[in-house]
C-alpha positions as CSV (number, residue, x, y, z in Angstrom):
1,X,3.3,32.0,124.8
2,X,0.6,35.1,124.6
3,X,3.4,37.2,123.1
4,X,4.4,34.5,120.5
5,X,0.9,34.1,119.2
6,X,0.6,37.9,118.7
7,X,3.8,38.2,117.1
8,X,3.0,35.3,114.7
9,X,-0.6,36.8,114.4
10,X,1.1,40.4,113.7
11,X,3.3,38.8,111.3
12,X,0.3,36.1,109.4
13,X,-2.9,38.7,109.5
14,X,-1.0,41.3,107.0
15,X,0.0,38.6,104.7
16,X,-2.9,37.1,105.0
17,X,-4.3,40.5,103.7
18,X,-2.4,41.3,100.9
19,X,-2.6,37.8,99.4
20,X,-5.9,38.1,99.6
21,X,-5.8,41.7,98.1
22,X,-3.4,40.4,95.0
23,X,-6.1,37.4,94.3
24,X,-8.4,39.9,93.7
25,X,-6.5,42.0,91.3
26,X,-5.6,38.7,89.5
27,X,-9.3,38.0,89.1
28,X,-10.1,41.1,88.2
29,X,-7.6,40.9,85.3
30,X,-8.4,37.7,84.2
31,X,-12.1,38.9,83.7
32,X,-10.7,42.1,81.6
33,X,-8.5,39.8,79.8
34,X,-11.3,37.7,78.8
35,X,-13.7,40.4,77.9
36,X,-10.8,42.1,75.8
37,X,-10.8,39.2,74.3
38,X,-14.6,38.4,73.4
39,X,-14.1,41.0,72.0
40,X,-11.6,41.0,69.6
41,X,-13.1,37.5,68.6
42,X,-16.3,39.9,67.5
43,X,-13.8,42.1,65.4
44,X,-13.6,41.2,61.2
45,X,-10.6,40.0,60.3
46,X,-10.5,40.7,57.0
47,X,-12.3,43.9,54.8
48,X,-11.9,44.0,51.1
49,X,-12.8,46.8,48.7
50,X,-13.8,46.3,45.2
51,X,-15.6,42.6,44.9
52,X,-16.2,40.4,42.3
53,X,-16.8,36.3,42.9
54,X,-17.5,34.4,40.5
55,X,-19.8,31.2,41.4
56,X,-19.6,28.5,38.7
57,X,-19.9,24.0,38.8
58,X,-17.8,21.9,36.8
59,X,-16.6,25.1,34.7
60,X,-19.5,26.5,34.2
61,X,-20.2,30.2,35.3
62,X,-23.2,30.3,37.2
63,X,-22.9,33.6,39.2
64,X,-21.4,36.8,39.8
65,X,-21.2,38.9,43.0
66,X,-20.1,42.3,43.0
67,X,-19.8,44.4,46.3
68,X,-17.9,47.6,46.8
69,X,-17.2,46.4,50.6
70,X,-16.5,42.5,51.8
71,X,-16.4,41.8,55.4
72,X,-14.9,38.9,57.2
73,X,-15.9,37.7,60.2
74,X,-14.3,34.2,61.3
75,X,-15.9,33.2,64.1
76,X,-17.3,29.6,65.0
77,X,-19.7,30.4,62.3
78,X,-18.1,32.5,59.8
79,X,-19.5,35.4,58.0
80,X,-19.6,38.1,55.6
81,X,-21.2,41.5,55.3
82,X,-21.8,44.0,52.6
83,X,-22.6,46.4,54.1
84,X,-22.4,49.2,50.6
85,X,-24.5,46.9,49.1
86,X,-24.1,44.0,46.5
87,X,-25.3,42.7,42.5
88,X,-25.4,39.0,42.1
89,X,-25.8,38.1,38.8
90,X,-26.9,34.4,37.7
91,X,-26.4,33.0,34.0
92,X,-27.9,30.1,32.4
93,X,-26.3,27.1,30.9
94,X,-25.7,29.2,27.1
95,X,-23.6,32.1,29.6
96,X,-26.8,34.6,29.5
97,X,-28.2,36.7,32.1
98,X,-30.8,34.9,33.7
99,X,-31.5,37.0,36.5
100,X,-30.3,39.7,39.3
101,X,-30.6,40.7,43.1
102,X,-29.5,44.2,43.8
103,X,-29.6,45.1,48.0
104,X,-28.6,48.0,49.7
105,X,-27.0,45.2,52.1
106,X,-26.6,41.5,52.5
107,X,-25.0,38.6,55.0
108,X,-23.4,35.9,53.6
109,X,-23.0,32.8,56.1
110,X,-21.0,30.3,55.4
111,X,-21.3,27.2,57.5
112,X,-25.3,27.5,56.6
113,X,-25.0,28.2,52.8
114,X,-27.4,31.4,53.4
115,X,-27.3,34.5,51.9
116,X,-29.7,37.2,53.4
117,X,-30.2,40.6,51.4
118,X,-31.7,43.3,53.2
119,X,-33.4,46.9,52.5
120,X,-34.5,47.8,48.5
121,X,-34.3,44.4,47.9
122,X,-34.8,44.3,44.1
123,X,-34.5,40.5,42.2
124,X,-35.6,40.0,38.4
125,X,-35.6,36.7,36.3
126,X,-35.5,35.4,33.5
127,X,-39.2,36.6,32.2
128,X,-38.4,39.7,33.1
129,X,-40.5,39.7,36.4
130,X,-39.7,41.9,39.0
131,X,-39.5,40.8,42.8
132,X,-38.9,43.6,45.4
133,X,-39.0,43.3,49.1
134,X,-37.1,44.6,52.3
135,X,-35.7,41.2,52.6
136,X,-34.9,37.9,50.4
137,X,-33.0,34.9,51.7
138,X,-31.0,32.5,49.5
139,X,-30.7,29.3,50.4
140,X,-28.4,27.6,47.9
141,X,-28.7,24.0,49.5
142,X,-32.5,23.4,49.3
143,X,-32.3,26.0,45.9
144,X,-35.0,28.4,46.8
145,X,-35.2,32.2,47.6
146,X,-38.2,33.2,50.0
147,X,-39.0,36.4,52.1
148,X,-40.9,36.7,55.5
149,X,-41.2,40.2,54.9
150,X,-44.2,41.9,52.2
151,X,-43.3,41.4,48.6
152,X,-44.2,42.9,45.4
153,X,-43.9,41.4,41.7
154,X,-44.6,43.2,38.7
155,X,-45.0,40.4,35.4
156,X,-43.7,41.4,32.1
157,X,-46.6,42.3,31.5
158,X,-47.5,44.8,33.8
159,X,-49.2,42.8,36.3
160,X,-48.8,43.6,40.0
161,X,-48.6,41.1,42.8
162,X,-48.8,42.0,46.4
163,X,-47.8,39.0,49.2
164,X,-47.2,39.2,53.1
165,X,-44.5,37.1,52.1
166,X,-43.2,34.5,49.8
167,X,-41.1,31.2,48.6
168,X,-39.8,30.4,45.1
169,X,-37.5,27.9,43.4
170,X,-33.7,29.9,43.1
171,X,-34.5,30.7,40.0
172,X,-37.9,32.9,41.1
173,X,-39.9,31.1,38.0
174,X,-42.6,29.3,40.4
175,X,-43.4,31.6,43.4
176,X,-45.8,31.4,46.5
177,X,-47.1,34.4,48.0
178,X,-48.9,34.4,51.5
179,X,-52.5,36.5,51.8
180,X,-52.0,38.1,48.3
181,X,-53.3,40.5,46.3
182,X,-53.2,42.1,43.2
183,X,-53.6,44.4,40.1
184,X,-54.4,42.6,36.7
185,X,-54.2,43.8,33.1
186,X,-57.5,42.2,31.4
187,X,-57.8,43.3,27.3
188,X,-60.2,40.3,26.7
189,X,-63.4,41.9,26.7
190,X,-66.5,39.2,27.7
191,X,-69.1,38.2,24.5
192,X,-72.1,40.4,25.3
């Protein structure tokens, strides 16, 4: 009987062994697998050159984008990049310029209706004021464009206002600036 266990032992211990050894490696490759593929998920899946949308409601033009670079990303929350920088151009009711944003780069997200410009962030309206920041969010449901970054507006008429940060109606004609201060042209002189 002694003999019979060790040959069945001799025989079971060895497989035993390697099955144990091959449900590693299968584990093992099933982690690789999955990060291979975490990462391919991360990976655009589509890259245009030479953009131009145009945004308009009920046949009406209300935007243009330009970008030399689109990227795609479709994840669970899908989103662009311009990362060459990008020109949106708005228009009023008549078809006339009614203001720009020019950024050395910008995120577009989908799902959120958010656009985020970033770096040399320059915006103008229809005034002919002059908005520059290292960052400006547009948020095209609630229809306002704000910065939590330090902002600088220079009036048609040569006024300069300085702001931690700020929040204005999409069309930048009523802004809010946080802590700031400014530089003001005054040619009234007082009665003496």
């Amino acid at each position: 009987m002694h003999s019979r266990v060790k040959q069945v032992s001799a025989f079971f211990l060895p497989a035993l062994l390697l099955s144990m050894l091959l449900l590693g490696a299968c584990e093992n490759d099933l982690k690789k697998i999955q990060e291979i593929s975490a990462k391919l998920v991360s990976q655009p899946i589509d890259t245009t050159r030479g953009v131009e949308v145009i945004y308009s409601d009920s046949a009406i033009v209300k935007g243009k984008m330009l970008t030399p670079l689109l990227i795609h990303y479709a994840v669970a929350k899908s989103y662009y990049i311009m990362p060459k920088g990008v020109k949106v151009v708005f228009y009023d009711k008549n078809a006339a310029e009614s203001g720009t944003i020019v950024s050395d780069s910008a995120v577009q997200r989908d799902k959120e209706q958010l656009t985020e410009f970033y770096k040399n962030v320059v915006a103008t309206n229809a005034q002919g004021e002059t908005f520059k920041s290292d960052e400006l969010i547009w948020d095209q449901v609630k229809q306002i464009i704000y910065s939590n970054k330090p902002v600088q507006v220079t009036t048609s008429d040569g006024n300069v206002i300085n702001g931690i940060n700020f929040k204005s109606d999409d069309k930048l004609t009523h802004p809010k600036f946080g802590a700031s201060t400014g530089i003001f042209n005054v040619t009234d002189m007082p009665p003496q």
